[in-house]
Each structure stands twice: as structure tokens, then as C-alpha cells.
SEKOL-394731 format. One record per atom (N, C-alpha, C, O): y, z, x; atom name; residue number from 1; residue in three letters. Coordinates in Angstrom, 1 decimal, padded with zeros to 4 digits, always signed. Example, Ala and Ser with C-alpha at 12.3 -4.5 7.8 and 13.67 -1.06 7.14 Angstrom:
+--------+--------+--------+----+-----+-----+
|  north |     up |   east |  a |   k |   r |
+--------+--------+--------+----+-----+-----+
| -005.7 | +007.8 | +013.2 |  N |   1 | ALA |
| -004.5 | +007.8 | +012.3 | CA |   1 | ALA |
| -003.3 | +007.8 | +013.2 |  C |   1 | ALA |
| -003.3 | +008.5 | +014.2 |  O |   1 | ALA |
| -002.2 | +007.1 | +012.8 |  N |   2 | SER |
| -001.1 | +007.1 | +013.7 | CA |   2 | SER |
| +000.0 | +007.9 | +012.9 |  C |   2 | SER |
| +001.1 | +008.0 | +013.4 |  O |   2 | SER |
+--------+--------+--------+----+-----+-----+
// end
This chain:
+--------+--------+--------+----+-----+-----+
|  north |     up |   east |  a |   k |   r |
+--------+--------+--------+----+-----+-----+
| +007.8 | +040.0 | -039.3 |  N |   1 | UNK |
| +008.6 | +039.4 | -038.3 | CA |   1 | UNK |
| +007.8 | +038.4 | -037.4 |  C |   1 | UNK |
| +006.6 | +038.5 | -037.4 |  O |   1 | UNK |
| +008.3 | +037.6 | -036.9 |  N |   2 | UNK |
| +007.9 | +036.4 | -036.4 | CA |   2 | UNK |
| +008.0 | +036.8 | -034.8 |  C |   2 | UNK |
| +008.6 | +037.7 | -034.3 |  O |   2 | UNK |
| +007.1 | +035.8 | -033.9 |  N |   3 | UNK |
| +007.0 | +036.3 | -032.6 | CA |   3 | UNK |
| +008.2 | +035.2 | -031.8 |  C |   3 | UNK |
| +008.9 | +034.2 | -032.3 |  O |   3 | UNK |
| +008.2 | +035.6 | -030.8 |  N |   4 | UNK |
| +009.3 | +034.6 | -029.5 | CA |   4 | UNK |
| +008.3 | +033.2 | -029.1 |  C |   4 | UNK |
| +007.1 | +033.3 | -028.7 |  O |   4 | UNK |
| +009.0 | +032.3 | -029.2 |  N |   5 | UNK |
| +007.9 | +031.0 | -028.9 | CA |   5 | UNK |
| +008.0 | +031.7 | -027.4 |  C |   5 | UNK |
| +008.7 | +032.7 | -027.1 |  O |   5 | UNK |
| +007.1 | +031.1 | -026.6 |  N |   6 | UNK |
| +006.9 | +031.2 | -024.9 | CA |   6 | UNK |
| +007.5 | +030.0 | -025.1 |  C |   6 | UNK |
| +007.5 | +029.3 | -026.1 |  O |   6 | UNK |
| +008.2 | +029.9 | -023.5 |  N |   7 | UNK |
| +008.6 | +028.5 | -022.9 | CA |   7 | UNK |
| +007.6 | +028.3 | -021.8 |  C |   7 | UNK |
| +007.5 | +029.2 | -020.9 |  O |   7 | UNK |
| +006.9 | +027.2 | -022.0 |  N |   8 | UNK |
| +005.6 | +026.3 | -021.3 | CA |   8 | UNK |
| +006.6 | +025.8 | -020.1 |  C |   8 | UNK |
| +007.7 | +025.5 | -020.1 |  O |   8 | UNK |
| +005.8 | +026.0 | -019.1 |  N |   9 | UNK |
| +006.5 | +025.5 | -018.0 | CA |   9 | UNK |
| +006.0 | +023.6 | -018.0 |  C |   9 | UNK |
| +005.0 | +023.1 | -018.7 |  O |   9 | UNK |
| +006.8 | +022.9 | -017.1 |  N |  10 | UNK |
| +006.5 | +021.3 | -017.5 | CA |  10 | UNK |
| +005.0 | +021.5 | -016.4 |  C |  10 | UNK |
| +004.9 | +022.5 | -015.7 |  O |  10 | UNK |
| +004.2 | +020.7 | -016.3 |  N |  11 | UNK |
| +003.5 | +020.4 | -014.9 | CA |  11 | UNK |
| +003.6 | +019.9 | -013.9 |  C |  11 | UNK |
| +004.6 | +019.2 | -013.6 |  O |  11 | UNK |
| +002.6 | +020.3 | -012.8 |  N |  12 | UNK |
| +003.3 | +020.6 | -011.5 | CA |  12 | UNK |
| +003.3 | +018.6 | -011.4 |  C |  12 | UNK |
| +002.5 | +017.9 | -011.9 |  O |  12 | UNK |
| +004.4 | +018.1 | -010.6 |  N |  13 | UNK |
| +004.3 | +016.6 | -010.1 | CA |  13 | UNK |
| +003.2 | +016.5 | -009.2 |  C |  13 | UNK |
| +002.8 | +017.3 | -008.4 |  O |  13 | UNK |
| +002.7 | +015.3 | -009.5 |  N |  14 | UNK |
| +001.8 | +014.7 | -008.3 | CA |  14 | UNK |
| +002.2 | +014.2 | -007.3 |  C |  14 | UNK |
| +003.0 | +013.4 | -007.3 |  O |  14 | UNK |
| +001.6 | +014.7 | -006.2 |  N |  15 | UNK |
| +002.5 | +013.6 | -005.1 | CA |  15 | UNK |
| +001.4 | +012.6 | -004.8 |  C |  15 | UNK |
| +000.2 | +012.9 | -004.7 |  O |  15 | UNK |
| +001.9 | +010.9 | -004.5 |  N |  16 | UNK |
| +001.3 | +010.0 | -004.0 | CA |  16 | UNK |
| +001.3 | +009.9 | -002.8 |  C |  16 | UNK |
| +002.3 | +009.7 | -002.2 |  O |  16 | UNK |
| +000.0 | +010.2 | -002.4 |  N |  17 | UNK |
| -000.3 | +009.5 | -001.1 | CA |  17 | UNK |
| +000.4 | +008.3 | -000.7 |  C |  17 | UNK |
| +000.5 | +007.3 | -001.4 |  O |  17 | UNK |
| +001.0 | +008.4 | +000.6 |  N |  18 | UNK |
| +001.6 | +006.7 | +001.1 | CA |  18 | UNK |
| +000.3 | +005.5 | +001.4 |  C |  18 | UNK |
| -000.6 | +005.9 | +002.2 |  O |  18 | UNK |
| +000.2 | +004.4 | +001.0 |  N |  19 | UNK |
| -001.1 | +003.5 | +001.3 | CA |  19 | UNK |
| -000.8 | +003.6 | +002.8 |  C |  19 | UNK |
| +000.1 | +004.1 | +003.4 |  O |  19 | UNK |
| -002.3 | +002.8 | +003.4 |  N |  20 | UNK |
| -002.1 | +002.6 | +004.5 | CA |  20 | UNK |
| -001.4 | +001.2 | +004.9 |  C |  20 | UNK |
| -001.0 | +000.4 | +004.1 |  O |  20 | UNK |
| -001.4 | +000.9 | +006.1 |  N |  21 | UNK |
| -000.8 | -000.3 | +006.4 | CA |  21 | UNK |
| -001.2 | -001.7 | +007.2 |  C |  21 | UNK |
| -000.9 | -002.9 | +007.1 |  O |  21 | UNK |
| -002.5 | -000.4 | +008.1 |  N |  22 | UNK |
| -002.8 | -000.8 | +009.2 | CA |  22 | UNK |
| -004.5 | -000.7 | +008.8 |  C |  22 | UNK |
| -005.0 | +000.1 | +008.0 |  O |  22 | UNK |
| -005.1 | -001.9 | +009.9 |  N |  23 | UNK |
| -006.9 | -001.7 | +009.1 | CA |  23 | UNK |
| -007.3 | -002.4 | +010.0 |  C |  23 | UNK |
| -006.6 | -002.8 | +010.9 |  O |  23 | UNK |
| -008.7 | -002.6 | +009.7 |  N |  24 | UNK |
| -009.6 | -003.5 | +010.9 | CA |  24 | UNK |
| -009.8 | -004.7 | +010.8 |  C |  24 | UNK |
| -010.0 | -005.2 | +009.7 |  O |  24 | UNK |
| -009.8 | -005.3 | +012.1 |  N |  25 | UNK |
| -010.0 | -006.6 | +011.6 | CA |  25 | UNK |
| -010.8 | -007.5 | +011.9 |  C |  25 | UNK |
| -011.1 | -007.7 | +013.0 |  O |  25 | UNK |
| -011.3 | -008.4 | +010.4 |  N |  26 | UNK |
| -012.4 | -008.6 | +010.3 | CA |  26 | UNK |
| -013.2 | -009.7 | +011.6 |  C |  26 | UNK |
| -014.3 | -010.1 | +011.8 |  O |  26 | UNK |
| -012.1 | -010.0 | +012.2 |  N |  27 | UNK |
| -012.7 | -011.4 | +013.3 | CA |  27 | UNK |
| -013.0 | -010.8 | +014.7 |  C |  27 | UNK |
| -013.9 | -011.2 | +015.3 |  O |  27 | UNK |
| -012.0 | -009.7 | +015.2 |  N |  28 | UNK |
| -012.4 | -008.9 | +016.4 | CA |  28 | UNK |
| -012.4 | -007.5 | +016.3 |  C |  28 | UNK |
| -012.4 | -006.8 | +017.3 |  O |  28 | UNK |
| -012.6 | -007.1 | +015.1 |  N |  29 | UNK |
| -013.1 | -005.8 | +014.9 | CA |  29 | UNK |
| -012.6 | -004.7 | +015.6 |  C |  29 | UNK |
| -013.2 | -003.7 | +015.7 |  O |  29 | UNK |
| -011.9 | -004.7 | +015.9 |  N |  30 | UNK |
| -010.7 | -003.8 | +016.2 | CA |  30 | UNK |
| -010.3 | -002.6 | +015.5 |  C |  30 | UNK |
| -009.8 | -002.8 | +014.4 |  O |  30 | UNK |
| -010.5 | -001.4 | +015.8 |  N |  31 | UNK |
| -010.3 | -001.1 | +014.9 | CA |  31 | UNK |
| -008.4 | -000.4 | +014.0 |  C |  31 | UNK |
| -008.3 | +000.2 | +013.0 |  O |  31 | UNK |
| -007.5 | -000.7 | +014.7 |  N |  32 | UNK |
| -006.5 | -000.5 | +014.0 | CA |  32 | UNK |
| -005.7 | -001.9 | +014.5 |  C |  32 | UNK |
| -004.7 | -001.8 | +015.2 |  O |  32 | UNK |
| -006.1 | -003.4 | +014.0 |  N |  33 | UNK |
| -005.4 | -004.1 | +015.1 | CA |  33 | UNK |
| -004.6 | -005.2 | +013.7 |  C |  33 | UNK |
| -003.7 | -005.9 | +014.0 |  O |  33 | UNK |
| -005.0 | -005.1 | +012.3 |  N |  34 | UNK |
| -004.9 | -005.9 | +011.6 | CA |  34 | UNK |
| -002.8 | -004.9 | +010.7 |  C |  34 | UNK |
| -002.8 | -003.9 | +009.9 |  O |  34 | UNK |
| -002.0 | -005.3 | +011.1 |  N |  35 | UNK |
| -000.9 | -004.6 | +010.0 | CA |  35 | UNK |
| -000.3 | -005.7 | +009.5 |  C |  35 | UNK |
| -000.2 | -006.8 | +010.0 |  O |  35 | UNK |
| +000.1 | -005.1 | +008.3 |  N |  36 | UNK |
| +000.4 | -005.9 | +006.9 | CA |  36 | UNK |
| +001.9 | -005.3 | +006.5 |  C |  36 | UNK |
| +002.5 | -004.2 | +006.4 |  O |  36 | UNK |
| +002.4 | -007.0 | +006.4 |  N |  37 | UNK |
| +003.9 | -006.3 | +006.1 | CA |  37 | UNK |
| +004.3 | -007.5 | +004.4 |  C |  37 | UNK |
| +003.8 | -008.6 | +004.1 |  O |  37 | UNK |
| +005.1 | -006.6 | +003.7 |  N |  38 | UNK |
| +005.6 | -007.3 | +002.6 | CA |  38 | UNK |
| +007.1 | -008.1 | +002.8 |  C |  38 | UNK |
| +008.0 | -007.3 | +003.0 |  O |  38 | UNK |
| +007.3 | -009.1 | +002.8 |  N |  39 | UNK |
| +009.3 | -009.3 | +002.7 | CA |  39 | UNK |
| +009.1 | -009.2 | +000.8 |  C |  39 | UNK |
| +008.3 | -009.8 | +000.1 |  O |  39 | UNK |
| +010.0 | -008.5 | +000.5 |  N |  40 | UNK |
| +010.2 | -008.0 | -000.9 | CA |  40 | UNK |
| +011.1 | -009.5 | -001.0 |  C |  40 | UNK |
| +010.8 | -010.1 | -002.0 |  O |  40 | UNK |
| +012.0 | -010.1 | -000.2 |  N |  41 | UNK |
| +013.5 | -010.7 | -000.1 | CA |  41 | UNK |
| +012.7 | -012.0 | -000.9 |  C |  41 | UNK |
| +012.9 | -012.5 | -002.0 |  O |  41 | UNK |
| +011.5 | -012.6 | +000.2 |  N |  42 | UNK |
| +011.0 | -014.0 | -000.2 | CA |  42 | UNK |
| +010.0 | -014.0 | -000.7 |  C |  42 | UNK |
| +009.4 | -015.1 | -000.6 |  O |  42 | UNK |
| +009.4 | -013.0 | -001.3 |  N |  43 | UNK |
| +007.8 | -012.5 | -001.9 | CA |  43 | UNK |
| +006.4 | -013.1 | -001.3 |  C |  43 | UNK |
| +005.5 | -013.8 | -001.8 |  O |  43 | UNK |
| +006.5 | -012.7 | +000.1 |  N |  44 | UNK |
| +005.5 | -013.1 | +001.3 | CA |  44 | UNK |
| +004.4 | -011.9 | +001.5 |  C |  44 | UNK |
| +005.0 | -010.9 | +001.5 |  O |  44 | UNK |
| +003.5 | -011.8 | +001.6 |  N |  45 | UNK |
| +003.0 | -010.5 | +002.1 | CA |  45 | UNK |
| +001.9 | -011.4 | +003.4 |  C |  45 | UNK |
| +001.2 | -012.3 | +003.2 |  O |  45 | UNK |
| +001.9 | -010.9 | +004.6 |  N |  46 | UNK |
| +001.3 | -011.0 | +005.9 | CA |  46 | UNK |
| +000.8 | -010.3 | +006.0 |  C |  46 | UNK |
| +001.3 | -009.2 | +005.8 |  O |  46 | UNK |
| -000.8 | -010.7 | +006.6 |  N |  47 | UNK |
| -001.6 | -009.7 | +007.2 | CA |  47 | UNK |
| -002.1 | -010.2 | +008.6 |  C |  47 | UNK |
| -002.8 | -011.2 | +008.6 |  O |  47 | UNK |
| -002.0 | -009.7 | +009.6 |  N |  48 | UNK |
| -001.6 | -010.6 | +011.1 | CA |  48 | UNK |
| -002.2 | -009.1 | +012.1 |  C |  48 | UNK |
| -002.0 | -007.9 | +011.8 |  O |  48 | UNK |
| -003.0 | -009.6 | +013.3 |  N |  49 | UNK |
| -004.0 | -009.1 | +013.9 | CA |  49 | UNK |
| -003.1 | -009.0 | +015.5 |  C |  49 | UNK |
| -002.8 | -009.9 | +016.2 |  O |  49 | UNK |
| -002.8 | -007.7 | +015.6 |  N |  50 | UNK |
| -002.4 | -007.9 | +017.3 | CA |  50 | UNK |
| -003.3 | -008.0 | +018.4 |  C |  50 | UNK |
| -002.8 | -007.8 | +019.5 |  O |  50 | UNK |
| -004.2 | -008.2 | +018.3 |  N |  51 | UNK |
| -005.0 | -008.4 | +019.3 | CA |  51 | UNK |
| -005.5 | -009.9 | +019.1 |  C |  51 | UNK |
| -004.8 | -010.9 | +019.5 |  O |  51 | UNK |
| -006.1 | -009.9 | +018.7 |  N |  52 | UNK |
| -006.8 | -011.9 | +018.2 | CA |  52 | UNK |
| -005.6 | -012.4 | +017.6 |  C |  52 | UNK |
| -005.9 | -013.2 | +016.7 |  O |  52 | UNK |
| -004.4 | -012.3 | +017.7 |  N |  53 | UNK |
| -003.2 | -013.4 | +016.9 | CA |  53 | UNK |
| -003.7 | -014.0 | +015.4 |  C |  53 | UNK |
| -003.2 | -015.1 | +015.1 |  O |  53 | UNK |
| -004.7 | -013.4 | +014.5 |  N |  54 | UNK |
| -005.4 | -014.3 | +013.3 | CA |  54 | UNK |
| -004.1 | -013.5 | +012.4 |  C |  54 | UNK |
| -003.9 | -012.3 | +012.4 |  O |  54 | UNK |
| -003.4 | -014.5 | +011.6 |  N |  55 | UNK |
| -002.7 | -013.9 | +010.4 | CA |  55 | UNK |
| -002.8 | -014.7 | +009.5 |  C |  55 | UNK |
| -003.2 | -015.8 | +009.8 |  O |  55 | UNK |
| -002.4 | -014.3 | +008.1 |  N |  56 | UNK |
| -002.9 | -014.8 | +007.1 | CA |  56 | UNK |
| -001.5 | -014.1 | +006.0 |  C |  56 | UNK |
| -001.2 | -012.9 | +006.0 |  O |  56 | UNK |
| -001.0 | -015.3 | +005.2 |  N |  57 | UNK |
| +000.4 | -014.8 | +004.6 | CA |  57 | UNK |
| +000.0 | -015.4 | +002.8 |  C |  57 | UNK |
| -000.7 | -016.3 | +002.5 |  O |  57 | UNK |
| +000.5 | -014.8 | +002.1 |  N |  58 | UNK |
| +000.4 | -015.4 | +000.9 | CA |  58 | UNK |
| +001.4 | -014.6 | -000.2 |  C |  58 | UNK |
| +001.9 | -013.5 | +000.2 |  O |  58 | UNK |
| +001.6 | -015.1 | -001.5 |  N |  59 | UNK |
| +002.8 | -015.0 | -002.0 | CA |  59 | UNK |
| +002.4 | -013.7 | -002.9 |  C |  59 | UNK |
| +001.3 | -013.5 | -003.4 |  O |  59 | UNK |
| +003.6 | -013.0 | -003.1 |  N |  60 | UNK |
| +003.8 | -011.6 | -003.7 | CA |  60 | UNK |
| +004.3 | -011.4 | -005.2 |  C |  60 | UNK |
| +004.8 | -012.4 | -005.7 |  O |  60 | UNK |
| +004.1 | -010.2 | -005.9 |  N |  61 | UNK |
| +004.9 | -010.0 | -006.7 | CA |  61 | UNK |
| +005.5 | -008.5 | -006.7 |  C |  61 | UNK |
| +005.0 | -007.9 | -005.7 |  O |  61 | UNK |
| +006.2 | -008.0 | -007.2 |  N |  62 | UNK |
| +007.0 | -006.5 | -007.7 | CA |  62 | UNK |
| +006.1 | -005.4 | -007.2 |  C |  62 | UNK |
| +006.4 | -004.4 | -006.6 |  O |  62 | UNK |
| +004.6 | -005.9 | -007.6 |  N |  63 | UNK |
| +003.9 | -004.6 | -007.9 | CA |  63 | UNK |
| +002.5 | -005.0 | -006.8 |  C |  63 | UNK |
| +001.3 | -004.9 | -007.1 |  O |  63 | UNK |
| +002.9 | -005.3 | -005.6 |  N |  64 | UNK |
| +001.6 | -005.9 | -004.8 | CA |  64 | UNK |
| +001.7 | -005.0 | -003.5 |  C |  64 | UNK |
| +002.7 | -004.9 | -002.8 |  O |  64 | UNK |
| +000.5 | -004.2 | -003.3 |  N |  65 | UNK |
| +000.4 | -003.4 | -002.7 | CA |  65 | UNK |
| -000.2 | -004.1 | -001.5 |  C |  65 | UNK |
| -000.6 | -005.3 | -001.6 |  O |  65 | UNK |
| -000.2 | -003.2 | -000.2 |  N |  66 | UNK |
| -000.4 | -003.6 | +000.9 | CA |  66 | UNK |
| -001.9 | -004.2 | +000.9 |  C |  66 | UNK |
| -002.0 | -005.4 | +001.2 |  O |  66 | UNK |
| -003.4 | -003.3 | +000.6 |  N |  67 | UNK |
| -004.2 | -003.8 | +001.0 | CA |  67 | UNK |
| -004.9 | -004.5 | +000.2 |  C |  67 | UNK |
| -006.2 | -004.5 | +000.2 |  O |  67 | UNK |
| -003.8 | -005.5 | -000.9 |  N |  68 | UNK |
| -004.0 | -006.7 | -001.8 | CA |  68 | UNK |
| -003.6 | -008.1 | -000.4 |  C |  68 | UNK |
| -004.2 | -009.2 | -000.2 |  O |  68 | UNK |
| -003.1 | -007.9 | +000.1 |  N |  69 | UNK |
| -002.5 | -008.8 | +001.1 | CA |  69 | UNK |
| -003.8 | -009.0 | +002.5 |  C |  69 | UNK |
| -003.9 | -009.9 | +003.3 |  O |  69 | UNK |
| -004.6 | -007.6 | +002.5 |  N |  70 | UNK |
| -005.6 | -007.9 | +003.3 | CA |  70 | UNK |
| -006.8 | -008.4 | +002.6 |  C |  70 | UNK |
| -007.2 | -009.5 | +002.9 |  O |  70 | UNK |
| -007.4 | -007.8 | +002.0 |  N |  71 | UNK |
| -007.9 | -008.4 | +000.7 | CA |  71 | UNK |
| -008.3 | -009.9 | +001.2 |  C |  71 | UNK |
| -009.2 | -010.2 | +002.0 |  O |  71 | UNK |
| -007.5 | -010.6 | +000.6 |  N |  72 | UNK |
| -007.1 | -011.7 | +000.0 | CA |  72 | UNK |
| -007.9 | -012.3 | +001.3 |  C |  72 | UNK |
| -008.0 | -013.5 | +001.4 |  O |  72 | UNK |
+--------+--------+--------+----+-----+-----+
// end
């Protein structure tokens, strides 16, 4: 006689961390003063400094994460 297969349970999901948004910035060193926003609508990604007003914008695609846009 033959045995009962087991049923393998699936594996557990990973969860992803959410990226950050917010970082330092590189001209007044601040340390939470640089946030980075995407418009998905016009494929813009901004990275713009509330304290020193320095921002810096450039063009996006589908798969462009936040701290590609500070980066840059």
C-alpha cells in the first residue's frame, strides 16, 4: 500500500519594506529637509529641499523609485 502525499503548505509572503521618501540634503545638510515626490500623470520625479528651496526634477518611468530621483 502506498502512503498519503502531505500537502506542503505555500511559503510565508514577504513583506516589502515601504522606501523612504525623505533624506538629507546634500547643499544644507539638513538632515530630513530634501522630499521626493513622483507625478505618475506626467512622468516627473522632484527632489526639492524645504529649508534651502534647491530642487531638482527629471523625467520618470513605470518602475522609478523614489531614491533614483535623489540620486540623480
Amino acid at each position: 500500500m502506498g502512503k498519503r502525499k502531505s500537502t506542503a503548505k505555500p511559503p510565508p509572503k514577504k513583506r516589502m519594506d515601504k522606501l523612504d521618501t525623505v533624506f538629507s540634503c546634500p547643499f544644507c545638510n539638513h538632515g530630513t529637509g530634501v522630499e521626493c515626490r513622483i507625478d505618475m500623470k506626467n512622468l516627473i520625479g522632484e527632489a526639492s529641499c524645504r529649508i534651502c528651496n534647491e530642487s531638482f526634477s527629471t523625467t520618470v518611468d513605470c518602475m522609478f523609485p523614489f531614491l533614483d530621483s535623489y540620486c540623480y
